[in-house]
LONU-75355 format. One record per atom (N, C-alpha, C, O): residue number from 1; atom name; x negated, y, z. Coordinates in steps of 0.05 Angstrom, whole numbers, plus 5000, padded with zeros to 4 digits. Each point is the difference from the previous one (the first is absolute). Example, Ala and Ser with C-alpha at 12.3 -4.5 7.8 and 13.67 -1.06 7.14 Angstrom:
! LONU-75355
NODE resi name   xx   yy   zz
NODE    1    N 4736 4886 5156
NODE    1   CA 5018 5024 5000
NODE    1    C 4982 5024 5000
NODE    1    O 4979 5000 5013
NODE    2    N 5028 5021 4973
NODE    2   CA 4984 5024 5001
NODE    2    C 5015 5022 5014
NODE    2    O 4990 5022 5004
END
This chain:
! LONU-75355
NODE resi name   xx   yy   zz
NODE    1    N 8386 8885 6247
NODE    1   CA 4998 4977 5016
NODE    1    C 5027 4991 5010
NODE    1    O 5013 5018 5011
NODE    2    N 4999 4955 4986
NODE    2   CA 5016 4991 5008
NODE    2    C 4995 4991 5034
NODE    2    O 4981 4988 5011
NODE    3    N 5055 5028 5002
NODE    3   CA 5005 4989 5026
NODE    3    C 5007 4981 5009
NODE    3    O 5021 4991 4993
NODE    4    N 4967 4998 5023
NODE    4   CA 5016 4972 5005
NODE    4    C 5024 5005 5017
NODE    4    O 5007 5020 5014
NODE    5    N 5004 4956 4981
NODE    5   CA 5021 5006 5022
NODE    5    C 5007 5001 5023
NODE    5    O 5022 5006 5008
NODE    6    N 4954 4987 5007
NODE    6   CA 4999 5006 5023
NODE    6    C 4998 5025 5000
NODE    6    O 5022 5009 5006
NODE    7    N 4964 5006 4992
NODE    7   CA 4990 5033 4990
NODE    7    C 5032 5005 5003
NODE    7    O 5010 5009 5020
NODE    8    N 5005 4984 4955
NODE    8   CA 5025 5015 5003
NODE    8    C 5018 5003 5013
NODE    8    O 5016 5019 4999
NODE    9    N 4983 4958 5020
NODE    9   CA 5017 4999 5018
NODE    9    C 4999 5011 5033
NODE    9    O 5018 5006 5016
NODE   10    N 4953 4993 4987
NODE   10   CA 4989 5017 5015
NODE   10    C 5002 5031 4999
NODE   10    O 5007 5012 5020
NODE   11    N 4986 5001 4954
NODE   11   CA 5013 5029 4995
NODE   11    C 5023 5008 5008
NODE   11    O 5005 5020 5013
NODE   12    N 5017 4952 4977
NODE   12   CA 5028 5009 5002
NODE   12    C 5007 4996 5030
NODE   12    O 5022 5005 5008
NODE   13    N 4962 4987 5007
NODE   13   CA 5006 4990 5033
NODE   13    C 4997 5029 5014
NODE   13    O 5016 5013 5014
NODE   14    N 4958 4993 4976
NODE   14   CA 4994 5030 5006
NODE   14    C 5010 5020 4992
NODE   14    O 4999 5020 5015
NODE   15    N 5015 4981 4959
NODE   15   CA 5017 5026 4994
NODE   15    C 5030 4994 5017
NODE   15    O 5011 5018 5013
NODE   16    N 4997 4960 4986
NODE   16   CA 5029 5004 5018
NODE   16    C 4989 5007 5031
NODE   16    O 5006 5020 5013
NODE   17    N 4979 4959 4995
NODE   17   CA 4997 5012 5032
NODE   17    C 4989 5028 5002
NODE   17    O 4993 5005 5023
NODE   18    N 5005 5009 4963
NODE   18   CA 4987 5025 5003
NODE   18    C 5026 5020 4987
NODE   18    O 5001 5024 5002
NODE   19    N 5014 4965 4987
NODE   19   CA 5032 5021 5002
NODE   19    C 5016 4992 5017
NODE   19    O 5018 5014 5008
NODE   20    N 4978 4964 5002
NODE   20   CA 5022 4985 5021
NODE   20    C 5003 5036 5016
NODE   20    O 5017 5015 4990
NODE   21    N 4970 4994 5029
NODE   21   CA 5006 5033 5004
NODE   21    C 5017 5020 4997
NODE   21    O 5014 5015 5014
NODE   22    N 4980 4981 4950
NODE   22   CA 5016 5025 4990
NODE   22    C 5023 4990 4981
NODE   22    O 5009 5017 4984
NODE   23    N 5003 4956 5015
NODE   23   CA 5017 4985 4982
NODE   23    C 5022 5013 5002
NODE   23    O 5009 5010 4979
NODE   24    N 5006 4994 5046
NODE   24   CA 5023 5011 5000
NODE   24    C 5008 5021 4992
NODE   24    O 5023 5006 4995
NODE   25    N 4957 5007 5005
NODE   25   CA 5003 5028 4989
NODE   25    C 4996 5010 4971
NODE   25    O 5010 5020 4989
NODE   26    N 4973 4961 5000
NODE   26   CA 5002 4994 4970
NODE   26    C 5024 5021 4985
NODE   26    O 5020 5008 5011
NODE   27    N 4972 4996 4965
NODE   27   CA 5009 5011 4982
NODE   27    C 5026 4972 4986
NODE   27    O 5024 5002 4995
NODE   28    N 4958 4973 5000
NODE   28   CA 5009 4981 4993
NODE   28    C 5031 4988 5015
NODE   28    O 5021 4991 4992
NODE   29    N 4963 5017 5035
NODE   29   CA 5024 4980 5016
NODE   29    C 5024 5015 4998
NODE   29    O 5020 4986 5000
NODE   30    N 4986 5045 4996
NODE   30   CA 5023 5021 4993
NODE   30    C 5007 4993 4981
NODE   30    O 5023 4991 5002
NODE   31    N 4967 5008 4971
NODE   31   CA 5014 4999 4973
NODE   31    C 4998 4974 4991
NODE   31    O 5013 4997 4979
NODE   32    N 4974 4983 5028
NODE   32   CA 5006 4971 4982
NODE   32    C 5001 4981 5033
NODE   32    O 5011 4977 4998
NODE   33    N 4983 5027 5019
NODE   33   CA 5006 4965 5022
NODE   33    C 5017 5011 5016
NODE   33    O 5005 4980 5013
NODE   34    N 5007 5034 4995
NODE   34   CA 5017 5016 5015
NODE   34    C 5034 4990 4988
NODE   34    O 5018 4989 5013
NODE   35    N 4981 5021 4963
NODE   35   CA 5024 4998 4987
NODE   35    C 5007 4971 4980
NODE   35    O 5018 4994 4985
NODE   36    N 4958 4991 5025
NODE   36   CA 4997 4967 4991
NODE   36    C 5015 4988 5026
NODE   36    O 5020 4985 5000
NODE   37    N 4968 5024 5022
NODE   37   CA 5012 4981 5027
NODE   37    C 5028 5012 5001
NODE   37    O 5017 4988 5012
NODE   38    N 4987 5034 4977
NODE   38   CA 5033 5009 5011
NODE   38    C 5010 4975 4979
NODE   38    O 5014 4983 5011
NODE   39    N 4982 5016 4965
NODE   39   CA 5017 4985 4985
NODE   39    C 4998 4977 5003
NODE   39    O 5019 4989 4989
NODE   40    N 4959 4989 5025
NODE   40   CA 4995 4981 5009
NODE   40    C 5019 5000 5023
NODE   40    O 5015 4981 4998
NODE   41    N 4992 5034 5025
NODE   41   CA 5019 4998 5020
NODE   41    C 5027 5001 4983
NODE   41    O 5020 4987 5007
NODE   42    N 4980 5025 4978
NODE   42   CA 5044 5003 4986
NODE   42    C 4997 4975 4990
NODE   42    O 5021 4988 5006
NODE   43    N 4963 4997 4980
NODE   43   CA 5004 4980 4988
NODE   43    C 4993 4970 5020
NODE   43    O 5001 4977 4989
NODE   44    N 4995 5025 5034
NODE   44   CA 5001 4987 5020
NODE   44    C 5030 5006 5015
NODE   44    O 5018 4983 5003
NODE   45    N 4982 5034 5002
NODE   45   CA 5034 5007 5013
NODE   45    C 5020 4986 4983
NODE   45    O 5015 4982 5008
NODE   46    N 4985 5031 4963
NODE   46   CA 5019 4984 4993
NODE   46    C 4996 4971 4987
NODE   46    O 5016 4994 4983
NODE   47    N 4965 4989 5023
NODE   47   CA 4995 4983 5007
NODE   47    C 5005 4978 5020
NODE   47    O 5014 4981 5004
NODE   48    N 4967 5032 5005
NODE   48   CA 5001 4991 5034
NODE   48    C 5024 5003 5017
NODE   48    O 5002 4985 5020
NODE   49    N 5019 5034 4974
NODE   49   CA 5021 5006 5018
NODE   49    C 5025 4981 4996
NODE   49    O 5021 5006 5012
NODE   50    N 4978 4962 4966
NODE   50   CA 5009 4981 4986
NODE   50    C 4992 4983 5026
NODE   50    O 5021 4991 5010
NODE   51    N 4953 5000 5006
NODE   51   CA 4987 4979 5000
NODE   51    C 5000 4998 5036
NODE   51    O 4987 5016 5013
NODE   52    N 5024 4967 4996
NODE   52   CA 5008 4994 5031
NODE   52    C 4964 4996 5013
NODE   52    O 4994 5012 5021
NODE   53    N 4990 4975 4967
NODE   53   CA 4976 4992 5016
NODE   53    C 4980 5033 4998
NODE   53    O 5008 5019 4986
NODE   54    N 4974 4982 5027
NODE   54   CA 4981 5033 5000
NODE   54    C 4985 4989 4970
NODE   54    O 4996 4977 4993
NODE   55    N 5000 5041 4997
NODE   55   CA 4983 5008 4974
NODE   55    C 4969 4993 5010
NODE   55    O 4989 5012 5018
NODE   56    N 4998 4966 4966
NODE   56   CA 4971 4999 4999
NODE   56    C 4984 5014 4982
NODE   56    O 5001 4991 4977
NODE   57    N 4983 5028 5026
NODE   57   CA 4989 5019 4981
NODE   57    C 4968 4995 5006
NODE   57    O 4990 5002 5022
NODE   58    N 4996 4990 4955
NODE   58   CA 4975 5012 5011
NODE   58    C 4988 5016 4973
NODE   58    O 5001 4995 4976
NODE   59    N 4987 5029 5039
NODE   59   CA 4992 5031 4994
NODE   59    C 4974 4989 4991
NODE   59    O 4986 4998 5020
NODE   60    N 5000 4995 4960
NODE   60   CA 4979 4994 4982
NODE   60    C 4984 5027 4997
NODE   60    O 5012 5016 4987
NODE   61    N 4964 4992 5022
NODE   61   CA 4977 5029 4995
NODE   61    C 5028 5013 5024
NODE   61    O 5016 5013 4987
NODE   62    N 4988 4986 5027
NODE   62   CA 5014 5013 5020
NODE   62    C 4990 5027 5003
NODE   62    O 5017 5017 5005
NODE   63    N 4957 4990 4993
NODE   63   CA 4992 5012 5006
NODE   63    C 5003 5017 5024
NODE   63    O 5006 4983 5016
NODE   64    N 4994 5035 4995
NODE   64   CA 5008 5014 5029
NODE   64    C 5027 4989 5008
NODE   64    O 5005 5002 5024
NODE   65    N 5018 4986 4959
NODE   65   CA 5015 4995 5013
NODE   65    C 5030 5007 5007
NODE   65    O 5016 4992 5016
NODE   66    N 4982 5028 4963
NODE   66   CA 5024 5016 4993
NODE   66    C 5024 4987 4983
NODE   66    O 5023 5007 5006
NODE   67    N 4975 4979 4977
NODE   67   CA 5024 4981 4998
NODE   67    C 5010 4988 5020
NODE   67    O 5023 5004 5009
NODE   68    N 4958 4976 5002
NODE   68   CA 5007 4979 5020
NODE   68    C 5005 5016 5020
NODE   68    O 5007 4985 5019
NODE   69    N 4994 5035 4987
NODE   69   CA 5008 5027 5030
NODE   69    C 5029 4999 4992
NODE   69    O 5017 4989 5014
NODE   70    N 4990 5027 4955
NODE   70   CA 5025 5004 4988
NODE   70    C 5020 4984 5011
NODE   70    O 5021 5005 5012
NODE   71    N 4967 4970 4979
NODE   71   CA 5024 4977 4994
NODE   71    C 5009 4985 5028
NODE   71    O 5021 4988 5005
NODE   72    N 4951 5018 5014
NODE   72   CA 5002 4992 5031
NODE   72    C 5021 5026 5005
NODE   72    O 5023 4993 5004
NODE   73    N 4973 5025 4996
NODE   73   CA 5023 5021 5020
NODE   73    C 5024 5006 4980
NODE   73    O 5015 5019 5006
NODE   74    N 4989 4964 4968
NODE   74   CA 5029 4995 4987
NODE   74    C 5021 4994 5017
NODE   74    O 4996 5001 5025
NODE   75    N 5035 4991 4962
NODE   75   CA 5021 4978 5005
NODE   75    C 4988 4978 5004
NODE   75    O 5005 4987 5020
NODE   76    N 4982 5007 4965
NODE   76   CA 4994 4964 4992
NODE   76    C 4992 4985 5009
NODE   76    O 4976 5005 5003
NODE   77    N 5031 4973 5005
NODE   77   CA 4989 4981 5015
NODE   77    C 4979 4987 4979
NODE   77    O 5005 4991 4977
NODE   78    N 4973 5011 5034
NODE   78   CA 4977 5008 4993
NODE   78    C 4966 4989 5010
NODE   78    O 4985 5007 5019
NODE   79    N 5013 4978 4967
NODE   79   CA 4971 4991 5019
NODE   79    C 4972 5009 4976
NODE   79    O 4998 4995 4976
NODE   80    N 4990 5014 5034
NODE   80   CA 4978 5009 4983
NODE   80    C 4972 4999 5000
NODE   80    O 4986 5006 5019
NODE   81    N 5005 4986 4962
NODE   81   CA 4970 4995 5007
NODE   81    C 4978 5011 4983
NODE   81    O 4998 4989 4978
NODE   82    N 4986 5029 5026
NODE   82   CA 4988 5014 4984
NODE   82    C 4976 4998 5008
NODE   82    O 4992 5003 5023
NODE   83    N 4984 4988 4940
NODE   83   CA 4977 4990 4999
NODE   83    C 4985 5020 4989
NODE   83    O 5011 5013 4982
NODE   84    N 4965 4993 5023
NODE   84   CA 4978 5008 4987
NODE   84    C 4975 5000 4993
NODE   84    O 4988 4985 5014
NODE   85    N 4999 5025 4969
NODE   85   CA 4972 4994 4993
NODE   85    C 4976 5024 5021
NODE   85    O 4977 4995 5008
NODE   86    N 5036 5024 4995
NODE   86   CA 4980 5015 5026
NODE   86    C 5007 5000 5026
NODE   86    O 5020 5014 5004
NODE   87    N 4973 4978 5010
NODE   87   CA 4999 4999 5022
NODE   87    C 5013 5028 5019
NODE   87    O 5021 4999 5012
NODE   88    N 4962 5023 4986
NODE   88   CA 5017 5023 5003
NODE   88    C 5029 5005 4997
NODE   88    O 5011 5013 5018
NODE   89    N 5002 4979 4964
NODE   89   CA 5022 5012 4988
NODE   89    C 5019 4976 5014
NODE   89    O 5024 5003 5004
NODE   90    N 4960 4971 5005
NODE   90   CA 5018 4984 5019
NODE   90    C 5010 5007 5022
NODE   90    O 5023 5004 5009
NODE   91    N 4948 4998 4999
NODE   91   CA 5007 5021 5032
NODE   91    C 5019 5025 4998
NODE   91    O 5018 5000 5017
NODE   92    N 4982 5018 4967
NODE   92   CA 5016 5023 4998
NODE   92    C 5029 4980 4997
NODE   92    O 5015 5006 5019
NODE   93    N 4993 4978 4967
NODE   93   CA 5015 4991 4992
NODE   93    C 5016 4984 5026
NODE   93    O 5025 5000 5002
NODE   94    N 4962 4989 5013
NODE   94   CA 5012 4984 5031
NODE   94    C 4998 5027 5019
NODE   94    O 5008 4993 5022
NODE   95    N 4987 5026 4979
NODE   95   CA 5001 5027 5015
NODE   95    C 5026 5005 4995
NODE   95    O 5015 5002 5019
NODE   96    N 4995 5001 4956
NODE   96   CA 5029 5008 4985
NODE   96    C 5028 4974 5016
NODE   96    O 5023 5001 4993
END
């Protein structure tokens, strides 16, 4: 039986808000998003450290919030705005 997409998107609402919890601690966030936002910040620095006005960033699946934390307690003048699809992982994310 085919899902609709409502179906799917509803699943996927429910599987992120229901790791929103345990995201940070993830296996994932150590070995592949961890060492994505470090290199997303070097490549902002030396970037960004060119450019007199603050850096407009927005953090797309932000998820909890850990890039947009990074790049907030960087050098960089820096304004950041970080979006998501669960709700959970927002809130964790404006806690940060």
């Amino acid at each position: 039986m085919k899902t609709s997409h409502s179906e799917t998107k509803a699943a996927a609402r429910r599987q992120f808000d229901a790791w929103a919890q345990t995201y940070d601690r993830s296996i994932l966030n150590r070995l592949i998003f961890y060492p994505a936002y470090e290199l997303c910040l070097e490549e902002l620095l030396a970037w960004g450290g060119r450019e007199a006005a603050p850096l407009r960033v927005l953090d797309a699946g932000c998820g909890t919030g850990s890039l947009a934390g990074l790049l907030a307690g960087s050098t960089l003048p820096v304004s950041v705005v970080g979006l998501d699809y669960a709700g959970p992982m927002c809130q964790m994310a404006a806690r940060k």
